[in-house]
PLY file of the C-alpha trace (Angstrom):
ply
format ascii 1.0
element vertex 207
property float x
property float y
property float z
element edge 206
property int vertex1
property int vertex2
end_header
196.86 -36.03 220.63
195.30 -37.44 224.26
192.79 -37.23 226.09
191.71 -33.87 225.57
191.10 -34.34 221.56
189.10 -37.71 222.53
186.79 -35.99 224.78
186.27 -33.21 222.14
185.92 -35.14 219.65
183.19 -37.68 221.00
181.41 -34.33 222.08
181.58 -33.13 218.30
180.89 -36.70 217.04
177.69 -36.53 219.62
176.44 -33.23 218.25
176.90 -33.89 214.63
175.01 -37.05 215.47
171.90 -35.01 216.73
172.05 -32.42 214.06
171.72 -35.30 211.61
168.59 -36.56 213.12
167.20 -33.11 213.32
168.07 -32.52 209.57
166.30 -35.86 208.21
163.47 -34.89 210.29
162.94 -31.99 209.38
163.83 -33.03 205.37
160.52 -35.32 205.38
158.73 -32.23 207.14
159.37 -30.30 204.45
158.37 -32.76 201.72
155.25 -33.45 203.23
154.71 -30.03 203.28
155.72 -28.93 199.91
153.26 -32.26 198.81
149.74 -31.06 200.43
150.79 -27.31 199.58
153.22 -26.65 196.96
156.53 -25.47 196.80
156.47 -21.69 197.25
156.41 -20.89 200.45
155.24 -17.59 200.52
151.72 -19.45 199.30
152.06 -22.19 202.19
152.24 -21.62 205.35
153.29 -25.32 207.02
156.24 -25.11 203.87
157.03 -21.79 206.15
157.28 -22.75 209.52
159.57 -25.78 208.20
161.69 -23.17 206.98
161.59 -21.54 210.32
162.10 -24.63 211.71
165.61 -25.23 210.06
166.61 -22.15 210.21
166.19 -22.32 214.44
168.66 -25.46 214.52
171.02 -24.28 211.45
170.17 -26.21 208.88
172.16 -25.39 205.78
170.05 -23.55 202.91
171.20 -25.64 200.42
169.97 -28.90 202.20
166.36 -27.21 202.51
166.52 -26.37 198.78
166.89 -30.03 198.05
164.40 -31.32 200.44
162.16 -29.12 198.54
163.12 -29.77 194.77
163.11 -33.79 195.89
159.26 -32.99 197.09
158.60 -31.09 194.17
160.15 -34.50 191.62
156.92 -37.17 190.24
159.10 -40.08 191.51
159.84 -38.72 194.96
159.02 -40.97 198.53
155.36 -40.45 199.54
155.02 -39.79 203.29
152.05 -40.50 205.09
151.03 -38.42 208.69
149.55 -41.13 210.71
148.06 -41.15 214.19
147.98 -44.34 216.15
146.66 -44.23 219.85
147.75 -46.75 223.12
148.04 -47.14 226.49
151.30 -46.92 228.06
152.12 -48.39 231.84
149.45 -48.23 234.49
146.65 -47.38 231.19
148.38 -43.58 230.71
146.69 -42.47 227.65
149.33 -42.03 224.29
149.09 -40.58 221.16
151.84 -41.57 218.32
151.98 -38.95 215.36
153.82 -40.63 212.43
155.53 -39.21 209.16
156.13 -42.88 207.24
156.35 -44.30 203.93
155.47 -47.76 205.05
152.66 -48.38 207.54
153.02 -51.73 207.71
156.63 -51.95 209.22
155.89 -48.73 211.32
152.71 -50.45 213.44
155.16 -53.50 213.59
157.97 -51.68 215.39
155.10 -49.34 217.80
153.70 -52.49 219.13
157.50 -53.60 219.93
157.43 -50.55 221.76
154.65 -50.98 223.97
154.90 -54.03 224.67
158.18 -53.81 226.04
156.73 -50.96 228.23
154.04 -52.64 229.49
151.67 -50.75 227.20
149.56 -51.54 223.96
148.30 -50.29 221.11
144.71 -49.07 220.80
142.06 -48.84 218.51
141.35 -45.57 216.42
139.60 -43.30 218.47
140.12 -44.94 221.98
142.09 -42.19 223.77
141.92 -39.73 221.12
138.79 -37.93 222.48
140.84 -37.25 225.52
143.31 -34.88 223.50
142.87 -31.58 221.38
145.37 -30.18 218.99
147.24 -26.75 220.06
149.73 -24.77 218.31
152.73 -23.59 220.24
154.66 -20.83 219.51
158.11 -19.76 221.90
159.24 -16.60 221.03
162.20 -14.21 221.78
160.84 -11.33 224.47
164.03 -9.58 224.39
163.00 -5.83 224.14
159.17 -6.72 223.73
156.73 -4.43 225.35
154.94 -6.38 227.69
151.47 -4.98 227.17
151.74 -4.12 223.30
153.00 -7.49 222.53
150.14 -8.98 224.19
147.36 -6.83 222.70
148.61 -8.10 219.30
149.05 -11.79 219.93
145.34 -12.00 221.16
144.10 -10.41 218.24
145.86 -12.94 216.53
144.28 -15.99 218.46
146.22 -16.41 221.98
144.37 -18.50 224.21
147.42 -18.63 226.46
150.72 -16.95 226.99
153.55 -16.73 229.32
156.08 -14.49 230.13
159.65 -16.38 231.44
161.43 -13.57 232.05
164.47 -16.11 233.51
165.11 -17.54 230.09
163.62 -14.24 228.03
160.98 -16.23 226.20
156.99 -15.65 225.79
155.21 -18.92 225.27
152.27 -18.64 222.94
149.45 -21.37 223.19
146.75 -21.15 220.21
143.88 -23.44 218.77
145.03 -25.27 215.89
142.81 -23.84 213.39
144.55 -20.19 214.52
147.64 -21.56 214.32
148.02 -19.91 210.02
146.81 -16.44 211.46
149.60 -16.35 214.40
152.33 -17.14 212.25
151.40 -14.65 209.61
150.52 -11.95 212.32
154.15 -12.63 214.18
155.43 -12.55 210.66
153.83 -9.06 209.70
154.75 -7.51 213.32
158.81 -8.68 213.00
158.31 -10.68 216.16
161.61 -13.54 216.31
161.08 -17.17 216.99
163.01 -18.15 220.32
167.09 -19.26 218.36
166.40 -23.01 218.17
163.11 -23.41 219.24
159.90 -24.15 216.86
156.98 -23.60 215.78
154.98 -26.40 216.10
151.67 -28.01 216.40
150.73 -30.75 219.45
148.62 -32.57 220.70
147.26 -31.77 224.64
145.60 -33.14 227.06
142.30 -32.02 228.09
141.64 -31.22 231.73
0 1
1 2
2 3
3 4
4 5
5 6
6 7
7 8
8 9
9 10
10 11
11 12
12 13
13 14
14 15
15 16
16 17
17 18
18 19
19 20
20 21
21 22
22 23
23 24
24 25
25 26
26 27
27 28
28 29
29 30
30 31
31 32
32 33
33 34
34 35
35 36
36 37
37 38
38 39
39 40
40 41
41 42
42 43
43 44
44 45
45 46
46 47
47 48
48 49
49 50
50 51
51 52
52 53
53 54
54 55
55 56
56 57
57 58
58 59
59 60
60 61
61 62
62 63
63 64
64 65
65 66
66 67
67 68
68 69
69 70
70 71
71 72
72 73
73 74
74 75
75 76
76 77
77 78
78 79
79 80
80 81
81 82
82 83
83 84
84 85
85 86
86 87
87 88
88 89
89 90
90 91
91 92
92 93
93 94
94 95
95 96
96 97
97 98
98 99
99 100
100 101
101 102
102 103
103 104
104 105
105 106
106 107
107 108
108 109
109 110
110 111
111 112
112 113
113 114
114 115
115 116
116 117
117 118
118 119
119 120
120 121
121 122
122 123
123 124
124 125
125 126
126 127
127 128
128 129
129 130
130 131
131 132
132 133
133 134
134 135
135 136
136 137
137 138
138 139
139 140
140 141
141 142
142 143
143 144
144 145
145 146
146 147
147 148
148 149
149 150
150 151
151 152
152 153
153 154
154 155
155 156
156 157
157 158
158 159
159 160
160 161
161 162
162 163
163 164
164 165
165 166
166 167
167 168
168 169
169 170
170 171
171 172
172 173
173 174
174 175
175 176
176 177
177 178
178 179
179 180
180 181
181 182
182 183
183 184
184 185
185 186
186 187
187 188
188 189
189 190
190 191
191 192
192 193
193 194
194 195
195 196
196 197
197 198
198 199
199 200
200 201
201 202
202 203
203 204
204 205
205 206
């Protein structure tokens, strides 16, 4: 077959490969979601913007239907959200977000990670004050109105937004505790998510 199917067919082996992660991620998303908030999403809004979430990097229905029934079983994995806080090289400040179902192990493997960076692990709450949680939302601004859009984004809680007119995308910045009235709001006004990005919540640095 040659060269030519080789090269494809590392390039296919490559994506698949990245797809896979994405799915698994965004499988223990959803269980974690459907734990703290049920399994209708129309009643939760994080189970939503999971949903959203697959959708933007194609991940089959069928395989969010069973992330959501295995969430939904008695004997299912419990994940735990964890935050652990270091220092990487030259005492840059990190923050670690975690989804794990064993503590223990993950700790184990983050100070392995440091420490081969020339960082360490911190205590709780010894770079955390230096961060605040934001909700980011990139949308599709093809055929938006410029000014209409943005009257009704900072009604909905906009503290920031940007127009890239290059790639035809409006980046949203909101507080986390807006971040349930934005979705709904975009969600009531028809406005599309950017195809394959997210909506999703981080962590910033303060100025």
């Amino acid at each position: 077959m040659g060269r030519i199917f080789q090269t494809r067919k590392a390039t296919m082996f490559k994506r698949y490969a990245k797809m896979a992660k994405q799915f698994t991620k965004i499988g223990r998303e959803i269980v974690m979601a459907v734990k703290q908030g049920g399994p209708h999403p129309e009643l939760n809004p994080k189970l939503r913007a999971c949903i959203a979430n697959a959708k933007a990097v194609n991940m089959p229905k069928t395989n969010v239907e069973s992330a959501i029934k295995r969430a939904s079983e008695k004997d299912s994995s419990n994940f735990d959200e964890i935050l652990y806080e270091g220092y990487g090289p030259f005492g840059v400040p990190v923050i670690v977000e975690c989804a794990t179902d064993n503590p223990t192990r993950t700790i184990a493997n983050l100070r392995l990670y440091f420490s081969r960076a020339n960082g360490s692990v911190g205590t709780t709450g010894s770079v955390s004050f230096m961060f605040e949680r934001k909700g980011l939302f990139k949308i599709d601004s093809t055929g938006l109105n410029h000014d209409d859009v943005e009257l009704d984004i900072i009604d909905y809680g906009a503290e920031d937004l940007t127009w890239d007119d290059e790639n035809n995308e409006l980046i949203v910045q909101v507080a986390f505790t807006d971040f349930g009235s934005m979705q709904a709001g975009l969600e009531e006004k028809n406005i599309l998510l950017r195809k394959r990005s997210k909506r999703i919540s981080q962590l910033q640095q303060k100025n």
